[in-house]
C-alpha positions, -999 to +999 in steps of 0.1 A: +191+600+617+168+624+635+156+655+622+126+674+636+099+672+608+069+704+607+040+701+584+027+743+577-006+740+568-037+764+560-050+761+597-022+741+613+013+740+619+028+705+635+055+689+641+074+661+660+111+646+657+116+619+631+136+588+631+145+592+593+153+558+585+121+543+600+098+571+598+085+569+631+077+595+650+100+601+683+075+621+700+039+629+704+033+653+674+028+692+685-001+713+669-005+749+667-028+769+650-018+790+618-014+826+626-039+848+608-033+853+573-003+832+573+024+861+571+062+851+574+072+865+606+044+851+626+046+815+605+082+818+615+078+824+648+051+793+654+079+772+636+107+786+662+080+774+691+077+740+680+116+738+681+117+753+713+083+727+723+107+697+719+139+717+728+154+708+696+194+713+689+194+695+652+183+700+620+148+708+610+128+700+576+095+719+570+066+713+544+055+742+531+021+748+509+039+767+478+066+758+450+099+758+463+130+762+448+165+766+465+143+778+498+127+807+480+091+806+480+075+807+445+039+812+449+011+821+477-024+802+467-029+796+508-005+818+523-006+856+523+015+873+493+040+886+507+058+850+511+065+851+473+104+857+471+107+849+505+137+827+511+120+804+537+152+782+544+170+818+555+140+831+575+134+799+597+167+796+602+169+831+615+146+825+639+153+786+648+195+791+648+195+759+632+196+740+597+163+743+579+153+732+551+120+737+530+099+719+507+064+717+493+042+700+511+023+679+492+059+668+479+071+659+515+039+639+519+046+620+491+079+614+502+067+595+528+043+577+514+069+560+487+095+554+508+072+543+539+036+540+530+013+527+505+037+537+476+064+517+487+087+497+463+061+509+439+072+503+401+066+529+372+049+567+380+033+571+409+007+602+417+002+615+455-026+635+461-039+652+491-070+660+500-076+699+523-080+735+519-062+724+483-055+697+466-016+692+464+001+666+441+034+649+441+044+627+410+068+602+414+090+581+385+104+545+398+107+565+434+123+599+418+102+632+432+096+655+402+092+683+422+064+709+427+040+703+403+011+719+417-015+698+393-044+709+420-042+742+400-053+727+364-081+741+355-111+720+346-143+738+337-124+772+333-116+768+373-088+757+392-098+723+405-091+730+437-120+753+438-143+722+431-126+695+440-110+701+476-120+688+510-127+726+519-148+730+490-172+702+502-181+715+533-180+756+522-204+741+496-222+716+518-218+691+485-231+654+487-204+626+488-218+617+454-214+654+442-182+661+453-168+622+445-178+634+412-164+664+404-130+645+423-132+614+401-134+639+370-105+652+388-086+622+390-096+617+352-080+644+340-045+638+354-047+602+342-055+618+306-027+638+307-003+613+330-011+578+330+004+568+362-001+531+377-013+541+409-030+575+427-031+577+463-047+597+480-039+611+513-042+645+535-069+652+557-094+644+534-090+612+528-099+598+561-136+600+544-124+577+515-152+551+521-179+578+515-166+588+478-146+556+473-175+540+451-174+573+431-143+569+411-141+554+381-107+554+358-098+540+330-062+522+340-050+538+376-056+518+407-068+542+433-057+536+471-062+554+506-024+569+520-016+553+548+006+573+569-022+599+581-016+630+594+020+620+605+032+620+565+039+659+556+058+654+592+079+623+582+082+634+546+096+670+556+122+654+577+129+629+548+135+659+523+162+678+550+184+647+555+186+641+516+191+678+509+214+690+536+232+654+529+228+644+568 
């Protein structure tokens, strides 16, 4: 089955046709810059020029960095506001004329990762988490997605985490890899505390510096592991998430 996938991130927005039962891409991936402030209309119209980019007739699935329930948009950490009640689903389809459907992101990444990456055929619960302007998580239970839980929001030291412990934190702060690995590993701590999983991996754009804060984290029972389908898994993952809900 193919099924253009699109990733909407904080400063990016890219896509590329998926072959949903390999999860390889069909096409070179397209990038385009998030529109200022990340408003609907304009994110919708970027998401309607990727379509047109590949000159797509078929259904599209799109990652999207909120809670998402039924299409409607629940919340706005990285976006602008005025996307919370938004049904996304209805908007990109009004612009795209075709099927759309919408999940979170960091749910769609993880998608891919346990059905093609380094969570494959994984046993017991399994915890996604990437690494950019936030830190999203996906939890996963013998390969069932509970959906949007939004654990980069927990608050550790009276803060979210994500204000400490995100890849954009690092740099706005200029933090050492021994700094920041250990206000992540503290990170990583706490969800264990609360979740036990087997196995964390870690992907988003962060995580291409795992051998810098790699030494850094230390837990109790988890194994800890790099994602391994790079910047092409919120893409796969999306696409994944349309054929299952729009029962392609």
């Amino acid at each position: 089955m193919e099924i253009l996938g699109i990733d909407i991130g904080g400063t990016g927005i890219k896509g590329a046709p998926v072959n949903t039962d390999t999860g390889a891409l069909l096409a070179p991936r397209q990038r385009i810059l998030t529109p200022p402030q990340a408003k609907p209309k304009p994110v919708a119209k970027v998401v309607a020029e990727l379509v047109q980019h590949f000159d797509w007739k078929g259904p599209v699935g799109c990652g999207f960095p909120s809670v998402v329930r039924n299409g409607v948009v629940f919340t706005a950490a990285n976006i602008h506001a005025s996307w919370i009640d938004t049904n996304a689903d209805q908007l990109f389809e009004e612009y795209t004329h075709l099927p759309v459907h919408v999940v979170n992101d960091a749910d769609a990444a993880g998608l891919a990762e346990v059905t093609f990456g380094a969570g494959k055929d994984q046993p017991g619960t399994v915890m996604v988490i990437t690494i950019g302007t936030g830190l999203g998580s996906a939890i996963f239970i013998n390969g069932k997605l509970v959906p949007n839980t939004e654990l980069g929001h927990i608050e550790i030291d009276g803060v979210d985490a994500e204000t400490r412990a995100s890849e954009i934190a690092r740099q706005r702060q200029k933090l050492s890899w021994k700094k920041w690995g250990g206000r992540f590993n503290k990170y990583l701590n706490t969800l264990e505390g609360l979740f036990w999983p087997d196995l964390f991996i870690l992907g988003g754009g962060g995580v291409k510096n795992f051998s810098h804060f790699e030494e850094y984290l230390e837990l109790r029972a988890a194994r800890v592991v790099p994602a391994l389908m790079g910047n092409e898994a919120g893409i796969v993952g999306a696409a994944l998430a349309a054929r299952w809900a729009l029962k392609l």
